[in-house]
C-alpha positions in Angstrom: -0.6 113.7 65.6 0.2 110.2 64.1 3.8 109.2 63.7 5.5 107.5 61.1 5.5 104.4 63.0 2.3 103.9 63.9 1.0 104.7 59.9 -0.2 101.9 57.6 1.4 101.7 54.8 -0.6 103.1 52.4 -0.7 106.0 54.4 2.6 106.3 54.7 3.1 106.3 51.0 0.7 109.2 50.5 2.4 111.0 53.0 5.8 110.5 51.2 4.4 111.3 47.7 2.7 114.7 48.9 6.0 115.9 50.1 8.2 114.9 47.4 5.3 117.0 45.4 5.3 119.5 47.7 9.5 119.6 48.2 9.6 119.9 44.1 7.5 123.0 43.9 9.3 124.8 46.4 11.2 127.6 45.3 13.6 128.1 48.5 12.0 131.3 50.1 11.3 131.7 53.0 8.4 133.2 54.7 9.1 136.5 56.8 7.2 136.0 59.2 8.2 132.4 60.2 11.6 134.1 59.6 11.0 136.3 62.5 9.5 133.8 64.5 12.0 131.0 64.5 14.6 134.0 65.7 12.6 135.1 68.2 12.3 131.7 69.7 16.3 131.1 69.2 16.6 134.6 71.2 14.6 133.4 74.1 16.9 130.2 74.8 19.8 132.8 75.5 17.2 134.4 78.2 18.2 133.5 81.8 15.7 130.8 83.5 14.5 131.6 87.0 14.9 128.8 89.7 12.9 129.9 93.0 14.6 128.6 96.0 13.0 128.3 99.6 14.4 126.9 102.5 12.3 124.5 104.4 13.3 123.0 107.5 16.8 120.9 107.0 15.8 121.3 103.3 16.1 123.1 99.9 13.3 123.2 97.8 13.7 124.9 94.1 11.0 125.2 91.9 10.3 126.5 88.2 8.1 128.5 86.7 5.4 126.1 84.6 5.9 127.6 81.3 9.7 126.6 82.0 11.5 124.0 80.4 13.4 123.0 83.0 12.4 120.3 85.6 13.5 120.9 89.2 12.2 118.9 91.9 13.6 119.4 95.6 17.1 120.4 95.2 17.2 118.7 91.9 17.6 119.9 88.6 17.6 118.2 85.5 19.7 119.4 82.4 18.7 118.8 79.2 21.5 116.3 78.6 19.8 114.4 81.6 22.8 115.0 84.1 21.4 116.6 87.1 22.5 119.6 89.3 22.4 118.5 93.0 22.3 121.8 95.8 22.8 120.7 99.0 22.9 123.2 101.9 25.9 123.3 104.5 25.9 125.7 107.7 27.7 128.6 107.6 30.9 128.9 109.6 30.4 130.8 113.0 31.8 134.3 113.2 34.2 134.7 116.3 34.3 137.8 117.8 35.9 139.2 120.4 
């Protein structure tokens, strides 16, 4: 898909003219089904996300699923306001007994 940027001019202009046409006819409805849809998808975001941890060594290693949007690498994990979660492991205390 081309952006606006990278259009000539002309181009551009067509672009603009076909939605202005396209913006006048439109009588404010809404389709159902994309309705539906765009609810669904606003649903999903309140889902949990599932980070899979696994200990390897000295290390933690999380990963995401691939249809995730979250990025994780190592013990990483990267917010969508680009601040990052860092995990680091420490060793349990010892248990005295007697």
């Amino acid at each position: 898909m081309k952006t606006l940027e990278k259009m000539q001019l002309g181009e551009y202009e067509t672009v603009i003219e076909r939605f202005i046409e396209e913006a006048a006819q439109w009588d404010g409805s809404l389709p159902v089904e994309t309705f539906f849809d765009t609810w669904a998808a606003l649903e999903c975001r309140k889902e949990p996300v599932e980070v899979q941890a696994q200990v390897k060594g000295d290390r933690l290693v999380l990963a995401a699923p691939p249809d995730s949007s979250l990025r994780v690498q190592d013990n990483r994990i990267w917010l969508q306001d680009g601040r990052q979660v860092v995990i680091r492991l420490v060793a349990a205390p010892m248990a005295v007994t007697n």
